[in-house]
C-alpha positions in Angstrom: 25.5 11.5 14.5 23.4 12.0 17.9 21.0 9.7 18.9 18.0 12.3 18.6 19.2 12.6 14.5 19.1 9.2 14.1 15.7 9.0 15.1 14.8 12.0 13.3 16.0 10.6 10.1 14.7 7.6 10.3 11.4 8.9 11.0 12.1 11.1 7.8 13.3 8.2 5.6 10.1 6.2 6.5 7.4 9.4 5.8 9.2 9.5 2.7 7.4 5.5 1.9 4.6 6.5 3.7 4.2 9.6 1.0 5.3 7.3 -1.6 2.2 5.0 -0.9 -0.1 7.9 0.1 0.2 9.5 -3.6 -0.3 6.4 -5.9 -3.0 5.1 -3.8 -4.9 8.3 -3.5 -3.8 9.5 -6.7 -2.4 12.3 -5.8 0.7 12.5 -8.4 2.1 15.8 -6.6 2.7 14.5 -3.3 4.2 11.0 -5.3 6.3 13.0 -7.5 7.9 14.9 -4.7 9.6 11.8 -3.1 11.7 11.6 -6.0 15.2 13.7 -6.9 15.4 15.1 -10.4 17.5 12.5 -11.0 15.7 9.6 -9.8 16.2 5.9 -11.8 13.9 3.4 -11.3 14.5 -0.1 -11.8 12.2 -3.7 -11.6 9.1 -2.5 -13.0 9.4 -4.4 -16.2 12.0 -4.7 -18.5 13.3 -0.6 -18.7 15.1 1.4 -16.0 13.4 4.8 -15.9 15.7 7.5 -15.8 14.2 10.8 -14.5 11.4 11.6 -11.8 9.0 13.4 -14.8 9.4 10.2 -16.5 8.9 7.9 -13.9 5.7 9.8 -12.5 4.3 9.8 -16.3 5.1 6.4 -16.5 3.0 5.4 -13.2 0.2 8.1 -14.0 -0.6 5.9 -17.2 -0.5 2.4 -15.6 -2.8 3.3 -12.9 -5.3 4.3 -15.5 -5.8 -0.1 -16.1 -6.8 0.1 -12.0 -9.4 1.2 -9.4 -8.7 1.8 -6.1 -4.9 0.6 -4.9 -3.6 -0.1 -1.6 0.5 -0.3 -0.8 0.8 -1.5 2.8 4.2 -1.0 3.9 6.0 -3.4 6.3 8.5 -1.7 8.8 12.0 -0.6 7.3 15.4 -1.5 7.5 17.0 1.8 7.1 21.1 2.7 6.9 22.0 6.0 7.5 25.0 7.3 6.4 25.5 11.1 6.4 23.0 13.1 3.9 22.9 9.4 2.5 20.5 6.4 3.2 19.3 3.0 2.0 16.1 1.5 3.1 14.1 -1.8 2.7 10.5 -1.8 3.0 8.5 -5.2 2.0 5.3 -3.8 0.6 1.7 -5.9 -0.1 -0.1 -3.6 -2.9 -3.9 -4.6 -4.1 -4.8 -3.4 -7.3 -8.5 -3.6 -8.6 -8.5 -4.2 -12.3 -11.1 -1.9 -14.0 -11.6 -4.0 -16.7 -12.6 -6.7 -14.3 -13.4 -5.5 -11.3 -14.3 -9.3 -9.9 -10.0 -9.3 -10.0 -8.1 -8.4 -7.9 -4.1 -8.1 -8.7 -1.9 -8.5 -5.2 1.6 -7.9 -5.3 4.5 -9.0 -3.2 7.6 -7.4 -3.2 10.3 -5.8 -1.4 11.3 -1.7 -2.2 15.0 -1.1 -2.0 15.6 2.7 -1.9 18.4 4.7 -2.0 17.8 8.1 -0.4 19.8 11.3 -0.2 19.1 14.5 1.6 19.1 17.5 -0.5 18.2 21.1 1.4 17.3 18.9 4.5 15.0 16.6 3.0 15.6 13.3 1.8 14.5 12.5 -1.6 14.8 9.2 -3.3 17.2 8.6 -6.0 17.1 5.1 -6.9 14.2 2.6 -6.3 14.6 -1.1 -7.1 11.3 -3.4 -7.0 12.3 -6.9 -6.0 8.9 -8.7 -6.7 8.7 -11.6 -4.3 5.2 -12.6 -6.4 1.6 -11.6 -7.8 -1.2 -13.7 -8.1 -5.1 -12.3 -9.6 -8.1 -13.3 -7.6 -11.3 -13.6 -8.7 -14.0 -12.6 -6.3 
């Protein structure tokens, strides 16, 4: 691997998060669900492991419906690169507005490890673990 690859793939491998966060929070769904392989599982959002990037982006369309606006910032990642294969850490602070009460506000803590794999020159995630370092609800 050349230097100048490196960089371009970790570039890539963070745009990936970056789209990630862009589509839940904006609600676009398309640009979320095309982050994800076919085969995606996701794990660490509550007691299933979602098998299946259809699934998962159902799954995420109907929780958001319980909030207003969101916001995932993303720290930097810590990103291994092995071939057309990757694994990436990215500590994330989300807000979540509760419609129901919108004097709460839900933050989360929590750390995204991500496996990655590139697939027709673009990597895709294929397994995404939520470690959840915490939540707490605030009332305005």
């Amino acid at each position: 691997m050349t230097d100048s690859s490196y960089v371009a793939d970790r570039i890539a491998l963070t745009d990936v998060m970056l789209r990630y966060a862009k589509g839940v929070d904006q609600r676009d769904m398309a640009l979320y669900a095309s982050v994800f392989a076919d085969d995606v599982e996701v794990v660490g959002f509550g007691e299933v492991a979602f098998h299946g990037r259809d699934r998962w982006v159902a799954y995420v369309t109907e929780a958001l419906k319980a909030y207003g606006p969101t916001q995932h910032m993303l720290g930097p990642q810590l990103a291994t690169v092995d071939g057309d294969t990757a694994h990436c850490r990215t500590d994330v602070q989300a807000l979540h507005y509760l419609k129901a009460e919108p004097n709460k506000t839900l933050t989360l803590w929590a750390t995204y490890n991500t496996d990655m794999r590139r697939t027709a020159g673009e990597w895709k995630i294929v397994r995404h673990h939520l470690e959840s370092r915490g939540t707490r609800i605030q009332v305005d």
